[in-house]
C-alpha positions in Angstrom: 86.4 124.8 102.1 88.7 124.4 104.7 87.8 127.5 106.9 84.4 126.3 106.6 84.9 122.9 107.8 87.5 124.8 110.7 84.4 126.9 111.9 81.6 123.9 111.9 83.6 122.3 113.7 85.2 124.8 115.8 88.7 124.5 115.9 92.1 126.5 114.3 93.9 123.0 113.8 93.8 123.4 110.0 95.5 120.1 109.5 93.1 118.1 111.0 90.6 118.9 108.8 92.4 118.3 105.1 91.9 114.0 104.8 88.1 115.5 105.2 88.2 117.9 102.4 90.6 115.8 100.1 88.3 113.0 100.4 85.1 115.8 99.4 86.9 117.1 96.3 87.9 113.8 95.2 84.5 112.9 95.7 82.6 115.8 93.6 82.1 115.3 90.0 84.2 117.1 87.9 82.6 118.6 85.0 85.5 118.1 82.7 86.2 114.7 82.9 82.5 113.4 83.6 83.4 111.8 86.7 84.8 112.4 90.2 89.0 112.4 90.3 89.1 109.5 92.5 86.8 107.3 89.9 88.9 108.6 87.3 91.8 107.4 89.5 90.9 104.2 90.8 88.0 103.6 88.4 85.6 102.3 91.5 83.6 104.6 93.5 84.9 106.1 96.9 84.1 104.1 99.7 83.2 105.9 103.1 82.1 104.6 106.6 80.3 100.9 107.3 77.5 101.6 104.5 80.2 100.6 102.2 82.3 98.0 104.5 81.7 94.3 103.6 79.8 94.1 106.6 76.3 93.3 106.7 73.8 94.8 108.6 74.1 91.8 111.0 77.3 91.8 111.7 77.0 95.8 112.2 74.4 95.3 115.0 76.4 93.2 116.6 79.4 94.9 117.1 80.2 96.3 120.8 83.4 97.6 120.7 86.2 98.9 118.2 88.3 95.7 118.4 85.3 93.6 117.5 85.0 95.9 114.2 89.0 95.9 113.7 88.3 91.7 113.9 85.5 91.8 111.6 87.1 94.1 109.2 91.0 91.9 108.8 88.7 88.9 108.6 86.8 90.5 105.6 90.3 92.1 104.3 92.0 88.3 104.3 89.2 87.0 102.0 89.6 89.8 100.3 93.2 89.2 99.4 92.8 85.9 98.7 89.8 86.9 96.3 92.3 89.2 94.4 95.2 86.6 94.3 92.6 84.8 92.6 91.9 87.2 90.5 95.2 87.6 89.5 96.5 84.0 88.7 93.2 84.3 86.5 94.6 87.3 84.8 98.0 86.0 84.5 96.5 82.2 83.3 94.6 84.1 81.0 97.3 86.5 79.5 99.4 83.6 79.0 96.7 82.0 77.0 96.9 85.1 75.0 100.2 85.2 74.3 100.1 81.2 73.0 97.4 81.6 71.0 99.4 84.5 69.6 101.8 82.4 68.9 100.4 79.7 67.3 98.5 82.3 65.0 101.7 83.7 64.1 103.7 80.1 63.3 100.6 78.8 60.9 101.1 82.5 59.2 104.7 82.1 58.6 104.0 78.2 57.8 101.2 79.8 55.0 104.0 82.0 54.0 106.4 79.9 53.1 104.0 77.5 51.1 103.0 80.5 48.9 106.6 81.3 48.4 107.5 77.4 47.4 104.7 77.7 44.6 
């Protein structure tokens, strides 16, 4: 794969070309697993170019220059952090929950216990 994509696009700088074909294999559905590595990795689809930024088509069309994308994208990436920090107080609220209604299953069971044993 590697030669190949060295002769389309004409150059003997191997290097430059492996992000290119790691991202293609990771990509390509492996047979055994039902899936492509990087799903089976990441378990979300491989994201590549603006088709799959957050931007919208708007906010594509109206981009002149690289630092208004670079703008657009940190903009997109903070809301996306705070988004996931959300996420993960949820996740943590929610795992907490968990573990005290856990505990509270596991007291009455001990409290049935012990009646049983008393008659």
């Amino acid at each position: 794969m590697l030669v190949a994509w060295m002769s389309d696009n004409n150059t003997k700088t191997w290097s430059e070309g492996l992000r290119f074909i790691q991202s293609k294999k990771t990509r390509a559905l492996h047979s055994g697993i039902k899936t492509s590595p990087y799903e089976a990795m990441f378990q979300t689809a491989q994201r590549i170019g603006l088709g799959d930024s957050p931007l919208t088509e708007d906010m594509c069309s109206s981009i002149e220059t690289e630092e208004e994308l670079e703008q657009l994208l940190n903009a997109g990436m903070n809301n996306g952090r705070d988004k996931e920090e959300t996420n993960q107080q949820d996740r943590k609220d929610e795992n907490e929950n968990q573990t005290n209604d856990t505990s509270e299953k596991n007291s009455r069971e001990e409290r049935q216990e012990s009646l049983l044993c008393d008659l």
